[in-house]
C-alpha positions as CSV (number, residue, x, y, z in Angstrom):
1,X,41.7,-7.5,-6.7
2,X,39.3,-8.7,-3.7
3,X,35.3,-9.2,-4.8
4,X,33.2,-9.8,-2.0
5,X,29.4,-10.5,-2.9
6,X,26.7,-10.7,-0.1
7,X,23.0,-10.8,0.2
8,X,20.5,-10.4,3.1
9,X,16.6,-10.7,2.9
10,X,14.1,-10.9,4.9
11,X,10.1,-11.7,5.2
12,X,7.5,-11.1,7.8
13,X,3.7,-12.1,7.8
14,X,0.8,-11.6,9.4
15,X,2.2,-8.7,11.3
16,X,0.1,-6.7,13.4
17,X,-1.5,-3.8,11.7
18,X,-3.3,-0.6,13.0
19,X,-5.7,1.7,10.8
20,X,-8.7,3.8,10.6
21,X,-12.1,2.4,10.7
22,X,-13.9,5.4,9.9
23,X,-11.9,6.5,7.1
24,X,-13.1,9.1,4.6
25,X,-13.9,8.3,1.2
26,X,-11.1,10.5,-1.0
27,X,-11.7,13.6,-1.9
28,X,-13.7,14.3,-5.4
29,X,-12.9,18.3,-6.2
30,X,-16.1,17.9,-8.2
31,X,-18.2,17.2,-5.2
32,X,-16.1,19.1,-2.8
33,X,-17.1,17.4,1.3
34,X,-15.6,18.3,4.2
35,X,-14.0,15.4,6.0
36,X,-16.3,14.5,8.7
37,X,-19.1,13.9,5.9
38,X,-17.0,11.7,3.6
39,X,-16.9,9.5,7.1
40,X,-18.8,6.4,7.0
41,X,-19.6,7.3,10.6
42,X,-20.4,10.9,10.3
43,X,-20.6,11.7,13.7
44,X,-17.5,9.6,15.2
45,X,-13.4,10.7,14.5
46,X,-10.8,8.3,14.5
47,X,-11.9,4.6,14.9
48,X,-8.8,2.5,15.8
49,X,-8.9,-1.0,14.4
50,X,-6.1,-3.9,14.0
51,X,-5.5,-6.6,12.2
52,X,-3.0,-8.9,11.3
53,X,-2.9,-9.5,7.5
54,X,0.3,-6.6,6.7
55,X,3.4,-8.4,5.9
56,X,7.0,-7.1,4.7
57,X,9.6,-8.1,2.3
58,X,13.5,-7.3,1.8
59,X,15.7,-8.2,-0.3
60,X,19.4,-6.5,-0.6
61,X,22.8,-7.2,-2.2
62,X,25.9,-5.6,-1.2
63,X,29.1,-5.4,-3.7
64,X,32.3,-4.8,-1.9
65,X,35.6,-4.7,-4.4
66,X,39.0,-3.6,-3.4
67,X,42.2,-3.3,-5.1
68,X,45.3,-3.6,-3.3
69,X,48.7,-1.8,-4.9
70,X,51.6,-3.5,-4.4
71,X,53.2,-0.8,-2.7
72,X,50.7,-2.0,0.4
73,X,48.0,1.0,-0.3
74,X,44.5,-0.7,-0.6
75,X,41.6,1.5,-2.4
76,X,37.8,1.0,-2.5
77,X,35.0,2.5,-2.7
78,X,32.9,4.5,0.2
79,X,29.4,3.1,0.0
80,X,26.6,4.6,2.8
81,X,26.3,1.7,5.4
């Protein structure tokens, strides 16, 4: 029986971010706005900003086992790559 065991992970910071300046505040369905309203600058649509304060994180394990008959046939399991 072969066991193979692996890991990979991975970590990024300060990566560059892009987001709405003028966002709208949710919406409350007591105190229903339309969108433009709920802006902090009413008259002004999309506001492009970026920063750099978004960062990332992976972590991931693989388990790989195989069992090999002795007639030479191997089986194992097919896992989504």
């Amino acid at each position: 029986m072969l066991l193979q065991v692996g890991y990979v992970g991975n970590k990024g910071v300060n990566l560059p971010n892009r987001y709405d300046a003028n966002q709208a505040v949710p919406f409350d369905p007591l105190n229903p706005l339309p969108i433009p309203v709920r802006r902090p600058y009413q008259t002004l649509g999309f506001i492009s900003a970026n920063s750099s304060s978004t960062y990332s994180n992976y972590n991931g394990l693989d388990v790989h086992v195989e069992r090999r008959y002795s007639s030479g046939l191997a089986s194992s399991p097919v896992t989504p790559g």
